[in-house]
SERO-4910 file (N, C-alpha, C, O; in steps of 0.05 Angstrom, whole numbers):
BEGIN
 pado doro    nc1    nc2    nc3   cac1   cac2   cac3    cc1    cc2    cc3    oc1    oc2    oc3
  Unk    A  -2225   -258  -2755  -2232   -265  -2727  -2227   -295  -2724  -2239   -312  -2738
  Unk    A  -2208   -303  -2704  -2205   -323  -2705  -2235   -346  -2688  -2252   -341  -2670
  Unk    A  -2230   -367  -2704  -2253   -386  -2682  -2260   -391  -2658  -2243   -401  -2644
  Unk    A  -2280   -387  -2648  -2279   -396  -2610  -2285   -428  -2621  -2301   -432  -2640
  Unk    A  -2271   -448  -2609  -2280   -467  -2597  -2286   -468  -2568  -2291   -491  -2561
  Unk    A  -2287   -454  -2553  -2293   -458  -2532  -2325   -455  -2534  -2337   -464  -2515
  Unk    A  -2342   -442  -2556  -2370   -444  -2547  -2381   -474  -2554  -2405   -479  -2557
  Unk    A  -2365   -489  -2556  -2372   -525  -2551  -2376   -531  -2526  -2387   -552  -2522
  Unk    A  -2370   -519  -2511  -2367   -525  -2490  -2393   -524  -2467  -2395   -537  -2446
  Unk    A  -2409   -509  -2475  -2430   -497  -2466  -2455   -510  -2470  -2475   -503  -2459
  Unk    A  -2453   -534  -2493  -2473   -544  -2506  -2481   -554  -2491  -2499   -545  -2478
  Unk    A  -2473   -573  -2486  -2478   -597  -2458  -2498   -619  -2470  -2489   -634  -2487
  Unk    A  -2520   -621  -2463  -2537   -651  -2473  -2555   -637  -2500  -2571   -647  -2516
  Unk    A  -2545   -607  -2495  -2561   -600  -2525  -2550   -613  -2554  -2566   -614  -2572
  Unk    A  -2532   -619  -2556  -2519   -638  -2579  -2536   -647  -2590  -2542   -639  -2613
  Unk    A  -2557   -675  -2575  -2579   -692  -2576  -2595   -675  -2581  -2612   -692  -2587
  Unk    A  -2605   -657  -2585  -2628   -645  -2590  -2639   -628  -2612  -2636   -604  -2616
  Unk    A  -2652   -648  -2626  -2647   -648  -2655  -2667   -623  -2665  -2670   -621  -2689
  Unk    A  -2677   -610  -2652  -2682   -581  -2655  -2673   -565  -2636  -2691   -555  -2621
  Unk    A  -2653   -560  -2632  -2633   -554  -2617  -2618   -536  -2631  -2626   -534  -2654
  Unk    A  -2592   -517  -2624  -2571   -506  -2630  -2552   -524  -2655  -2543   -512  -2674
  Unk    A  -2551   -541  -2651  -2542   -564  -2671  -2563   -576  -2686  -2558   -600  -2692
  Unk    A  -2586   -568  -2693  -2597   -578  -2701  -2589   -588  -2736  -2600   -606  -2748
  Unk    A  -2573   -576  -2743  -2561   -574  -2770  -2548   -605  -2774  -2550   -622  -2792
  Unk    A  -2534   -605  -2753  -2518   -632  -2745  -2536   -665  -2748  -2532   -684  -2763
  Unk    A  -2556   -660  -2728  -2577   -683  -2743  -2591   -689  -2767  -2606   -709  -2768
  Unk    A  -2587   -668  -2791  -2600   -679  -2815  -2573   -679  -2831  -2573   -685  -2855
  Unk    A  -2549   -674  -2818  -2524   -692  -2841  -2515   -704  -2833  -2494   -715  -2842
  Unk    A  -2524   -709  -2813  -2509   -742  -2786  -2506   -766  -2812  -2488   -775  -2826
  Unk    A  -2541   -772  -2809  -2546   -794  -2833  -2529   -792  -2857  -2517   -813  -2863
  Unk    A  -2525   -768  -2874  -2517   -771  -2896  -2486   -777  -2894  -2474   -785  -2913
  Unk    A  -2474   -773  -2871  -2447   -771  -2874  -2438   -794  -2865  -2417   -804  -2875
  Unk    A  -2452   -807  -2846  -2452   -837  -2831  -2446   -852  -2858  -2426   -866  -2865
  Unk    A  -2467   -847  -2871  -2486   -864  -2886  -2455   -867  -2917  -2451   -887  -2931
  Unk    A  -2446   -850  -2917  -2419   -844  -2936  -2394   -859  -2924  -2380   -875  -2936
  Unk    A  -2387   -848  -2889  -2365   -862  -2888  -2365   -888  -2878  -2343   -899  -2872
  Unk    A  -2397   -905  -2872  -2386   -932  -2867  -2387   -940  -2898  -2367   -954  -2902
  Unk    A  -2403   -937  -2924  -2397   -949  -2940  -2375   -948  -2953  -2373   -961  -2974
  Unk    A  -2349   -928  -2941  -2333   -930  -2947  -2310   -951  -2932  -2291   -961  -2943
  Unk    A  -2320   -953  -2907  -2299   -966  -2888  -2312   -998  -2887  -2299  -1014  -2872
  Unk    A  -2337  -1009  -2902  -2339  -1030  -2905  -2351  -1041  -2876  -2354  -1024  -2859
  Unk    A  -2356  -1066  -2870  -2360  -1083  -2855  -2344  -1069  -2828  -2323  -1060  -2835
  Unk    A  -2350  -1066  -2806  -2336  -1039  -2787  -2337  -1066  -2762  -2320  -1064  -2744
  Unk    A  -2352  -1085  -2761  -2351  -1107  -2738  -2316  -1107  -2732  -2300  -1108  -2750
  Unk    A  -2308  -1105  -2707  -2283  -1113  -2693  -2257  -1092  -2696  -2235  -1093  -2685
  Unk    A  -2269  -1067  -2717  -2258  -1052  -2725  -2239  -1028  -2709  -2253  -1015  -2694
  Unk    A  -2212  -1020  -2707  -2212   -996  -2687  -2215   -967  -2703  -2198   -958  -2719
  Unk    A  -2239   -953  -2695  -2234   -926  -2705  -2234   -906  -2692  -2257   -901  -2682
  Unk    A  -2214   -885  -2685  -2210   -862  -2678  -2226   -841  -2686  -2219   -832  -2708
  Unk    A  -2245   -831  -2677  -2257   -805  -2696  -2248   -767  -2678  -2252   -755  -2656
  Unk    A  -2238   -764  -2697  -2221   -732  -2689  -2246   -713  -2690  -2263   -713  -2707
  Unk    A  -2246   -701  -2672  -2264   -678  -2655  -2295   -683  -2666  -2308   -673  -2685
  Unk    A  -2302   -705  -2646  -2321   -733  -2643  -2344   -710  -2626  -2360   -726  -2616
  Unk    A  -2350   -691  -2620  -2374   -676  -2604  -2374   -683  -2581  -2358   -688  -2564
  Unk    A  -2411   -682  -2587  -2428   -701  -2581  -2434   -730  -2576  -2448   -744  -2561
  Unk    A  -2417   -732  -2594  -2419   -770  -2600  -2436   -780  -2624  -2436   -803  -2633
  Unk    A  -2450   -761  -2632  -2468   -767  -2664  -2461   -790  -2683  -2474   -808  -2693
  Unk    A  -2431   -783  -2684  -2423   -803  -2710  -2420   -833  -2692  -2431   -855  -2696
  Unk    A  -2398   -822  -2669  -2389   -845  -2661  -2413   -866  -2654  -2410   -889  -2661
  Unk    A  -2428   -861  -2644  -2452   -880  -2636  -2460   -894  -2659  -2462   -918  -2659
  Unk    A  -2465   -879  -2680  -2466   -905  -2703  -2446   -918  -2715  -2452   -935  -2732
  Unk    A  -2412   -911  -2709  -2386   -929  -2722  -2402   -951  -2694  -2415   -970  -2702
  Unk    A  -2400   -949  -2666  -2406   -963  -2652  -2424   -994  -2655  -2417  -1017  -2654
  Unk    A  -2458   -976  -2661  -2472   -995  -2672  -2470  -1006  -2691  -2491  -1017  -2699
  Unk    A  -2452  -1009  -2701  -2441  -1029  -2728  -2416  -1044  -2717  -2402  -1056  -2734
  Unk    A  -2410  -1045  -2697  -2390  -1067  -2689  -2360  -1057  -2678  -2341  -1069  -2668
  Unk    A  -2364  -1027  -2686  -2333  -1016  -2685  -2319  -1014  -2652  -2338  -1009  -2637
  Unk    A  -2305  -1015  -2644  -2279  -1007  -2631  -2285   -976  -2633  -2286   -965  -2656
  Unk    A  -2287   -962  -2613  -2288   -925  -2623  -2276   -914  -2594  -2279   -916  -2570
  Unk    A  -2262   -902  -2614  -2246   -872  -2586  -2256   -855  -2604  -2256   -858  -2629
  Unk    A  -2265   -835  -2590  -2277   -805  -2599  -2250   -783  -2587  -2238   -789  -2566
  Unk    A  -2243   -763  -2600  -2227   -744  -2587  -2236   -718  -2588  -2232   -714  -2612
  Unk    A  -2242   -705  -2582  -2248   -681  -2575  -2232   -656  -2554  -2233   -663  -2530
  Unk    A  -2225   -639  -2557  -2210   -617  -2540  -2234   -607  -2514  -2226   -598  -2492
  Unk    A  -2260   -611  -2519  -2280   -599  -2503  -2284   -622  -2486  -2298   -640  -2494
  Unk    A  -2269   -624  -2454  -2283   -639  -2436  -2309   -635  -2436  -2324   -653  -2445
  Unk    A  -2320   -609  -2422  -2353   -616  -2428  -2361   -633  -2445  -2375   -652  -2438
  Unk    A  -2357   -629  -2463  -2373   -639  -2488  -2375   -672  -2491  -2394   -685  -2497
  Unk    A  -2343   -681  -2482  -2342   -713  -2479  -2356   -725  -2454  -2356   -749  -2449
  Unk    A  -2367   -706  -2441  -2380   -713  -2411  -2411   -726  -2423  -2422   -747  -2422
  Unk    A  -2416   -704  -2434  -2438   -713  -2450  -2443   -724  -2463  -2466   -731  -2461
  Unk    A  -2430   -734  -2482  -2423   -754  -2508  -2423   -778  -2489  -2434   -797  -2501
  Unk    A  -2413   -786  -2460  -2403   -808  -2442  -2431   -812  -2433  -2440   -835  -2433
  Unk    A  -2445   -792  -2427  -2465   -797  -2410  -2493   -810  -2434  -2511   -825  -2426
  Unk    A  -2490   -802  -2455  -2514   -806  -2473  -2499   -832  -2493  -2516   -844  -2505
  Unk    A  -2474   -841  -2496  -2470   -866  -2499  -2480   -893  -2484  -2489   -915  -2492
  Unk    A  -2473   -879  -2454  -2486   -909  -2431  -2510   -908  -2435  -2521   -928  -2443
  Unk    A  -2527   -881  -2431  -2555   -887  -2436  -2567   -904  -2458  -2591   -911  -2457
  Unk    A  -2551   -911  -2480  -2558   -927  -2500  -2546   -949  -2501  -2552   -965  -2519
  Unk    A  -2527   -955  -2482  -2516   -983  -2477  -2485   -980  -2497  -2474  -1002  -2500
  Unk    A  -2474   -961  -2508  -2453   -962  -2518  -2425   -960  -2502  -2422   -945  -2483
  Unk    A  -2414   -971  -2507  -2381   -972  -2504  -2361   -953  -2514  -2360   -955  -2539
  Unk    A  -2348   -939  -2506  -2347   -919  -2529  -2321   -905  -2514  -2330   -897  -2492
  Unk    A  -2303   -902  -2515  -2274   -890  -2504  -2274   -858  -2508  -2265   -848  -2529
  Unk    A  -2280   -848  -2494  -2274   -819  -2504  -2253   -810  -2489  -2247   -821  -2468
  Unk    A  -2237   -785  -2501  -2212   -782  -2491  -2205   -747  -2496  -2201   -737  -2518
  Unk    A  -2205   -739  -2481  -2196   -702  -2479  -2173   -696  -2491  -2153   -696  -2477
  Unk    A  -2169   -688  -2524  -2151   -690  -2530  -2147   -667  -2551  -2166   -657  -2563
  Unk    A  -2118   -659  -2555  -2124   -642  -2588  -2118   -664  -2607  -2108   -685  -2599
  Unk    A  -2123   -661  -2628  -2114   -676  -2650  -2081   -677  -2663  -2065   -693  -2673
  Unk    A  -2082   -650  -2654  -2049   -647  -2671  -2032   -669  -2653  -2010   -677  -2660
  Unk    A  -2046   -677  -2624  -2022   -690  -2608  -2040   -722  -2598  -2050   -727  -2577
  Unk    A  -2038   -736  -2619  -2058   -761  -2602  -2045   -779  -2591  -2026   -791  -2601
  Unk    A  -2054   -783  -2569  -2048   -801  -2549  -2048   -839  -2541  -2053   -851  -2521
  Unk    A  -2040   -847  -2571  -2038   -860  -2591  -2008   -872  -2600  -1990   -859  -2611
  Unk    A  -2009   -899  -2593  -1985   -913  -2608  -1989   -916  -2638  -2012   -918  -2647
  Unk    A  -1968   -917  -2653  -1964   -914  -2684  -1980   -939  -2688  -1986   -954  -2670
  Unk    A  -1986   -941  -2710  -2010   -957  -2730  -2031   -966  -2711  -2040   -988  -2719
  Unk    A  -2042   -958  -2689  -2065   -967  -2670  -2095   -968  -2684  -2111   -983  -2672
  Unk    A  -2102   -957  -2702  -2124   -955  -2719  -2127   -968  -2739  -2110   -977  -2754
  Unk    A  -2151   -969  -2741  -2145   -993  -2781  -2166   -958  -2786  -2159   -953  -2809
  Unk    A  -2178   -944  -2781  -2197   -924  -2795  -2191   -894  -2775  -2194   -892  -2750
  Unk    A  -2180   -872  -2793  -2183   -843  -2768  -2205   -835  -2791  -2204   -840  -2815
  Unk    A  -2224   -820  -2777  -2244   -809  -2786  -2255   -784  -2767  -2259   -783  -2743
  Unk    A  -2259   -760  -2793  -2268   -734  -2773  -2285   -724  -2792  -2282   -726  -2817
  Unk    A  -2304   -712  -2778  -2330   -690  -2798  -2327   -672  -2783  -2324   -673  -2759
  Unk    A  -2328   -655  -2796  -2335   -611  -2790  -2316   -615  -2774  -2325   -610  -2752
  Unk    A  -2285   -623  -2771  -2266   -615  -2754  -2242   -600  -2760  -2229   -589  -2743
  Unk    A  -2234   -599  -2792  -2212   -595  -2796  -2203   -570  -2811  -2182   -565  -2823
  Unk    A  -2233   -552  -2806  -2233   -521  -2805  -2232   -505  -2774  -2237   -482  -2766
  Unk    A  -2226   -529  -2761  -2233   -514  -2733  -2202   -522  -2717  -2197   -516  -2694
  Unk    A  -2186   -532  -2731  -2169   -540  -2719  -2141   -512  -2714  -2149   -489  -2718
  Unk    A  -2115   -515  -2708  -2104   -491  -2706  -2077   -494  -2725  -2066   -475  -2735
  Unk    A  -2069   -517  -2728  -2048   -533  -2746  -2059   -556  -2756  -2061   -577  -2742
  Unk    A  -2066   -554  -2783  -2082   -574  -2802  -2061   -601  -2812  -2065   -625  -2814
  Unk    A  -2037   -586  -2816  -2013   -602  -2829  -2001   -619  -2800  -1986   -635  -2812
  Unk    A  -1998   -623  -2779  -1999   -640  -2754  -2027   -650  -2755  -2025   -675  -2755
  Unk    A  -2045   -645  -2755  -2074   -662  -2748  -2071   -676  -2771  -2081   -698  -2769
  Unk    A  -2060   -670  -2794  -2066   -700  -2817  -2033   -711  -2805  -2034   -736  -2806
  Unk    A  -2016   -706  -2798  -1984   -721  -2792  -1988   -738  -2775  -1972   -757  -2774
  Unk    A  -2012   -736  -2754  -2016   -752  -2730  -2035   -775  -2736  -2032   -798  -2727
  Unk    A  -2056   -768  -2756  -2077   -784  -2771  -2063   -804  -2780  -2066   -828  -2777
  Unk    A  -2044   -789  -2795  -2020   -821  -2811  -2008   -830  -2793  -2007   -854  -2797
  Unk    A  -1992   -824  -2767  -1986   -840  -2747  -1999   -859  -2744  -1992   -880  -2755
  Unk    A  -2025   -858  -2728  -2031   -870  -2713  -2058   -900  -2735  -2069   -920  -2726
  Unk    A  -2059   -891  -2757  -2068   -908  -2772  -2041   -924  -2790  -2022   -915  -2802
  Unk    A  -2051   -960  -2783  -2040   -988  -2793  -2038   -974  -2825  -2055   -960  -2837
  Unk    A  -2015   -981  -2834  -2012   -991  -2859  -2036  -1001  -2880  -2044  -1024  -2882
  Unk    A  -2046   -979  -2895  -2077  -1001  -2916  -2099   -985  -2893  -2123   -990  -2898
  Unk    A  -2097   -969  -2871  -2118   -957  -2854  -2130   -935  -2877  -2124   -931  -2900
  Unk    A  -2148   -925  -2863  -2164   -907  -2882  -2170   -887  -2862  -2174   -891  -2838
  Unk    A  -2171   -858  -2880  -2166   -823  -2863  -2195   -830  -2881  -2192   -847  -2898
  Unk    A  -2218   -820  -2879  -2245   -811  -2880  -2247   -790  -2876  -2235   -786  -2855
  Unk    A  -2264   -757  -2891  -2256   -737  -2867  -2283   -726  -2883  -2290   -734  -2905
  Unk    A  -2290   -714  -2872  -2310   -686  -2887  -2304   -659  -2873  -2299   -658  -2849
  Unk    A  -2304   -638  -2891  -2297   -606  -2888  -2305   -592  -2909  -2312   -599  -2932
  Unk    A  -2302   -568  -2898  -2316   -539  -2913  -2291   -524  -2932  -2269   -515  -2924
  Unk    A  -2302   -526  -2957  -2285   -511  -2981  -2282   -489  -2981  -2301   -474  -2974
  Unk    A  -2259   -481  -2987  -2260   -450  -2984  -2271   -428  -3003  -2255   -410  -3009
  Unk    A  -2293   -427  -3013  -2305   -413  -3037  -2324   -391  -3024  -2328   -390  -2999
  Unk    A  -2335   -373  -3043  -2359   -358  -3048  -2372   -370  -3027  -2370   -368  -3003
  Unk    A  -2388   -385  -3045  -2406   -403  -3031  -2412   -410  -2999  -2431   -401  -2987
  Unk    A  -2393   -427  -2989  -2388   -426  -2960  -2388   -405  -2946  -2401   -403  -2925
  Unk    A  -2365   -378  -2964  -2367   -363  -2940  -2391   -348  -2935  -2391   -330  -2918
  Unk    A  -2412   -353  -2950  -2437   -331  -2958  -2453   -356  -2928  -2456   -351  -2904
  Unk    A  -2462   -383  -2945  -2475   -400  -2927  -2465   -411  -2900  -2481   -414  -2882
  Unk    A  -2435   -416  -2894  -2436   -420  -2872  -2420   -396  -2848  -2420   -398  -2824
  Unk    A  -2412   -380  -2860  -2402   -357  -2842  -2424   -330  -2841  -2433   -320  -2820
  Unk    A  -2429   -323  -2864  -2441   -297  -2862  -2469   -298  -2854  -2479   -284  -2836
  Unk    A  -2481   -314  -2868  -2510   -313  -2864  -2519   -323  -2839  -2536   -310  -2828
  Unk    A  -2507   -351  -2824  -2515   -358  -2802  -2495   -340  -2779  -2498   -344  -2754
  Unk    A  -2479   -323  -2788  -2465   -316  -2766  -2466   -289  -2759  -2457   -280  -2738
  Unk    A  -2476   -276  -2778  -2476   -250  -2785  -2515   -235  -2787  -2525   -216  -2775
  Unk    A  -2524   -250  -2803  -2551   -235  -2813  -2571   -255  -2794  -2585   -244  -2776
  Unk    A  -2572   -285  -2798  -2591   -299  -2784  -2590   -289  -2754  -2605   -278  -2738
  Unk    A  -2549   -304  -2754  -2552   -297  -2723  -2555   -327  -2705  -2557   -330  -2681
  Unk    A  -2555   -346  -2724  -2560   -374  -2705  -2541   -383  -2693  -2546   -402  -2679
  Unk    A  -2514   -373  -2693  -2493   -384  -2677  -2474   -362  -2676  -2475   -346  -2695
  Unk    A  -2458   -358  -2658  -2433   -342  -2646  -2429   -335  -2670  -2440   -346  -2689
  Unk    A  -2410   -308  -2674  -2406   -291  -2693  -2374   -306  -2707  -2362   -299  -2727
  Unk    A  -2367   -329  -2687  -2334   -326  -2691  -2339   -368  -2691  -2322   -386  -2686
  Unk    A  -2362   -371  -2695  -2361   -406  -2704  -2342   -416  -2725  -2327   -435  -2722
  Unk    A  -2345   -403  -2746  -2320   -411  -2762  -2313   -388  -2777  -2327   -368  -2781
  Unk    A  -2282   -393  -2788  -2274   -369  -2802  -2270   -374  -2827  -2259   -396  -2828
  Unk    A  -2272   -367  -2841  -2274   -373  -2875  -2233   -382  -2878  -2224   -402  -2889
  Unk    A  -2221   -367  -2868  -2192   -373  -2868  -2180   -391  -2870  -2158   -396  -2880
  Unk    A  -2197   -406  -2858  -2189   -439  -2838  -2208   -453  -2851  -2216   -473  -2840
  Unk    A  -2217   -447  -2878  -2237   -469  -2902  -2215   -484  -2907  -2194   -476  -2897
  Unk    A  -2214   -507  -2920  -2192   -520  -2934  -2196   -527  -2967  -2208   -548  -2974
  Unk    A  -2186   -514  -2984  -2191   -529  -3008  -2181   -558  -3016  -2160   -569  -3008
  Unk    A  -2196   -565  -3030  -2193   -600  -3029  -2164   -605  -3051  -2152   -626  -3050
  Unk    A  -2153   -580  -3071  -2127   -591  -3073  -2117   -590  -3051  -2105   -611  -3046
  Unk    A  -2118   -568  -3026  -2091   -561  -3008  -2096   -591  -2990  -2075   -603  -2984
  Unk    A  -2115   -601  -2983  -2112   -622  -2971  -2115   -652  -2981  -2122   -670  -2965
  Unk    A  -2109   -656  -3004  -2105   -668  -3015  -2068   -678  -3028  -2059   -699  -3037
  Unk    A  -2050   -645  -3023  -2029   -641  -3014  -2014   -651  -2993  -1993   -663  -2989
  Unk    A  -2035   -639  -2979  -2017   -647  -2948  -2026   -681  -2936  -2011   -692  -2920
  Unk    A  -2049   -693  -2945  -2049   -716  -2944  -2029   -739  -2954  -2020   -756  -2939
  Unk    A  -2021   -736  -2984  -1995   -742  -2995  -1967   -739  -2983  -1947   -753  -2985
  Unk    A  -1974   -709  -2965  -1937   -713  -2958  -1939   -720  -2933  -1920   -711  -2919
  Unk    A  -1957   -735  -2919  -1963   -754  -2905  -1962   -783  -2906  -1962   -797  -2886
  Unk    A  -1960   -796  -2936  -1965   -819  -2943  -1991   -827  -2943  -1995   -849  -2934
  Unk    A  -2013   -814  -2952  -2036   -812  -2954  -2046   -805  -2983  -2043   -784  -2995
  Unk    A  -2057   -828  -2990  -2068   -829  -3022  -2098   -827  -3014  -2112   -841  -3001
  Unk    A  -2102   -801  -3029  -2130   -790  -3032  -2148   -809  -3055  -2139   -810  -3077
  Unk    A  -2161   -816  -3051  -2176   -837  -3070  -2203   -825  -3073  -2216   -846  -3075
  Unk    A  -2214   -813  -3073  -2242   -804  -3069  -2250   -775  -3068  -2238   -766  -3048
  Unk    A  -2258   -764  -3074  -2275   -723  -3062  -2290   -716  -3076  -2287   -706  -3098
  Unk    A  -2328   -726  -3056  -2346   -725  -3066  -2352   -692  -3057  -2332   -680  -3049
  Unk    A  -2375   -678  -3058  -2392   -661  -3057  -2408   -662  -3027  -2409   -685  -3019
  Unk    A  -2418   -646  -3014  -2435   -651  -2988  -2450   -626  -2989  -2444   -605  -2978
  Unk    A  -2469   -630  -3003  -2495   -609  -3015  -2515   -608  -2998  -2520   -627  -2983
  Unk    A  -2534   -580  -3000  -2559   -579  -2994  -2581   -586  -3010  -2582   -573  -3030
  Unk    A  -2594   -598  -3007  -2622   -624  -3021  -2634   -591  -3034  -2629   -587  -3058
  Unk    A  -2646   -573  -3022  -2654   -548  -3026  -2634   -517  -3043  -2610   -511  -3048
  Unk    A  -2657   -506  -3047  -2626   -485  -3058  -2620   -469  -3029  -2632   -466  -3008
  Unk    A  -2603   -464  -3038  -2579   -457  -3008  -2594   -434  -2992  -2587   -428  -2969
  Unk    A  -2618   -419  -3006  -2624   -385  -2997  -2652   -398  -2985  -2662   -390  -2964
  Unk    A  -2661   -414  -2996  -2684   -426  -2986  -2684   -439  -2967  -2704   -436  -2953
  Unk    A  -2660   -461  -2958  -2650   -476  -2945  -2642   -452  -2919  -2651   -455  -2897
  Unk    A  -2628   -435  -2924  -2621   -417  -2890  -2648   -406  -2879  -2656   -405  -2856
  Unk    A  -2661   -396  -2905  -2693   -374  -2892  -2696   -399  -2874  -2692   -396  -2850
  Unk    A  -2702   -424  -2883  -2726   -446  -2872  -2699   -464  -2845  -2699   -488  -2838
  Unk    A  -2687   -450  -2839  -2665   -461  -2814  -2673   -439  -2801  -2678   -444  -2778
  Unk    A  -2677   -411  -2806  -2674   -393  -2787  -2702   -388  -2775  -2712   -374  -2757
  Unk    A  -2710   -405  -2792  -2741   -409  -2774  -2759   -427  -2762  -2773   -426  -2742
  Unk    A  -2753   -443  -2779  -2758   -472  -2761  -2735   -497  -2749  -2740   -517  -2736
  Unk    A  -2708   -489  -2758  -2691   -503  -2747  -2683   -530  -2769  -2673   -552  -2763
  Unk    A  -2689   -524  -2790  -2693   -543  -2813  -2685   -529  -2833  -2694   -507  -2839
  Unk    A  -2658   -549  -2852  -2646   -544  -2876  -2655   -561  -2902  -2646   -559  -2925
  Unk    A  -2672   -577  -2896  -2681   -593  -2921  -2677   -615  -2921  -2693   -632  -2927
  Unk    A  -2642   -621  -2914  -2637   -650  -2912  -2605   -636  -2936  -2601   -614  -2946
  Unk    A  -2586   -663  -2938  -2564   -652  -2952  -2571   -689  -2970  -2587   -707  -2965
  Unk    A  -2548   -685  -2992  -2537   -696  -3011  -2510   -704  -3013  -2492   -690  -3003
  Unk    A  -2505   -726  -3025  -2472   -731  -3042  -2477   -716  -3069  -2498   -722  -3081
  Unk    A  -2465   -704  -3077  -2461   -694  -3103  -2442   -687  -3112  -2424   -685  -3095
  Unk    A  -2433   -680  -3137  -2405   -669  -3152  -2403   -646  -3139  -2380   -636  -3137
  Unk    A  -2426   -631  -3126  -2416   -598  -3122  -2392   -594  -3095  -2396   -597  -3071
  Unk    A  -2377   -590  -3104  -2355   -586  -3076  -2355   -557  -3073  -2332   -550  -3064
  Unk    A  -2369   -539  -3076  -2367   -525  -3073  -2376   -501  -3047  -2374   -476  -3047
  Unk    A  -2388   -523  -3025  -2382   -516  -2999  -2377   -532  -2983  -2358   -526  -2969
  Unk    A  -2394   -564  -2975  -2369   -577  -2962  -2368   -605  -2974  -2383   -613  -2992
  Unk    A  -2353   -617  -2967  -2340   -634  -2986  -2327   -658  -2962  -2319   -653  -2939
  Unk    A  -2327   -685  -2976  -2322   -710  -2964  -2303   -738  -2977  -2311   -747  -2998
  Unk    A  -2284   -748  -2965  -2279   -766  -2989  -2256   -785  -2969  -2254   -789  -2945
  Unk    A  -2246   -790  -2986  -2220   -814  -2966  -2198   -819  -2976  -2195   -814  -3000
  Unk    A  -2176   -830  -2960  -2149   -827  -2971  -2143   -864  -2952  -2152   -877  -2933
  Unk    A  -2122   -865  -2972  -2111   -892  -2953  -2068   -894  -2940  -2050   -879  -2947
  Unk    A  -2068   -905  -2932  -2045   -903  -2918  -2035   -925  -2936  -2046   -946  -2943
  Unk    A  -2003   -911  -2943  -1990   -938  -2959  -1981   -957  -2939  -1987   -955  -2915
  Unk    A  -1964   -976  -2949  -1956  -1004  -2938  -1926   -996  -2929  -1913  -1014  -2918
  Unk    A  -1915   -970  -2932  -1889   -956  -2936  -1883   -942  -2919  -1862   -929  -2920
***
C-alpha cells in the first residue's frame, strides 16, 4: 500500500499540539534538534533548507539559533500553519510549497540541507538526495534522519501503530519505502556526498512498552542516540569541493 501524504494535510495547527496526533513528533523534536545543530555547529548567519519541514518543529529551532531557514514541504496546508505559528513567535522563516525531488533553488544556495522523517515518504529518493547536492555550497552538509528497513521498524512503526493500535491512517508509511543506511549511504556518494556519520535514533524504553504507553496516554518515553540503527537512524554527509 502505497503512502498517503495527503493526510498531512488535514493536521492544520494540530502539529503544535504536543498531545496531539503528532504527539510522537514532540518528544524527538529535542533529540534530533539537539543532534543536528551539534553537528552543523554555530548556525548564526547560516542558510538552511530543511526538506519536508511540517509543521515547522525543527525549523523554529535552526531559526532560534541564528539560521537563514526555508522549510519545503509538498502540503500547502501544512506550511500555512507552520507560517502562521512562526509569526506568532516572532520568527522569520521562508516557507515554500514544494516537492523535494524539484527545488526551487539555485546551485550551491545552502551551506546546510537537512530533513527528518522525510525520506521514507518521498516517491524518488535518488532525485531528492541529486537535488540536496545541487543546491548545497561545496563543504555544505546533507543532515538527514530516517527509518531502517528491518524487523523492527516494520513491527514498531507500521504494524503496530497502523494496524493493531490504530493511532494513525493505515497507509502512513510503508515499510518499502524504509531506507537502509548502506542503500543511502550509496546513493549519497554517487551524488558527491561523503557520509561521515550513522548514529542510532532509539526508544529510551523497550519498544512494546514504549507503544502500550503511546496508545494510551500519547507518550513514548522520550528517544536516544545510540548504536542501535535498527529502526531509525541519523547521521551526515558532506559535499566535496569537486
Amino acid at each position: 500500500m502505497p503512502v498517503n501524504n495527503e493526510w498531512y494535510h488535514s493536521l492544520g495547527d494540530t502539529w503544535w499540539d504536543p498531545n496531539g496526533v503528532v504527539a510522537a513528533l514532540h518528544e524527538v523534536t529535542p533529540v534530533r534538534v539537539g543532534y543536528f545543530c551539534d553537528v552543523l555547529g554555530d548556525m548564526a548567519d547560516k542558510r538552511v533548507v530543511e526538506l519536508g519541514c511540517g509543521g515547522g518543529l525543527m525549523a523554529e529551532e535552526y531559526a532560534r539559533r541564528g539560521a537563514h531557514v526555508v522549510g519545503i514541504d509538498r502540503s500547502v496546508p501544512t506550511l500555512r500553519a507552520a507560517q502562521r505559528h512562526a509569526a506568532s513567535g516572532g520568527f522569520v522563516i521562508q516557507y515554500v510549497g514544494s516537492l523535494a525531488e524539484g527545488l526551487p533553488f539555485a546551485d550551491g544556495a545552502f551551506d546546510a540541507v537537512v530533513t527528518a522523517d522525510t525520506l521514507e515518504h518521498v516517491d524518488d529518493l535518488e532525485q531528492v538526495v541529486s537535488e540536496a547536492a545541487r543546491v548545497l555550497k561545496p563543504g555544505g552538509r546533507f543532515v538527514y534522519d530516517t527509518v531502517n528497513r528491518t524487523w523492527k521498524s516494520r513491527l514498531l512503526l507500521e504494524w503496530l501503530p497502523q494496524r493493531v493500535f490504530r493511532i494513525v491512517p493505515p497507509d502512513t508509511h510503508d515499510y518499502r519505502q524504509f531506507v537502509r543506511p548502506a542503500e543511502l549511504h550509496a546513493l549519497l556518494a554517487r551524488h558527491g556526498l561523503t557520509n561521515c556519520e550513522t548514529r542510532g535514533l532509539a526508544l529510551r524504553r523497550h519498544p512494546l512498552a514504549a507503544a502500550v504507553s503511546y496508545a494510551r496516554r500519547r507518550r513514548l518515553g522520550g528517544f536516544i542516540i545510540s548504536n542501535d540503527l535498527g529502526m531509525s537512524y541519523l547521521g551526515f554527509a558532506i559535499k566535496g569541493s569537486s
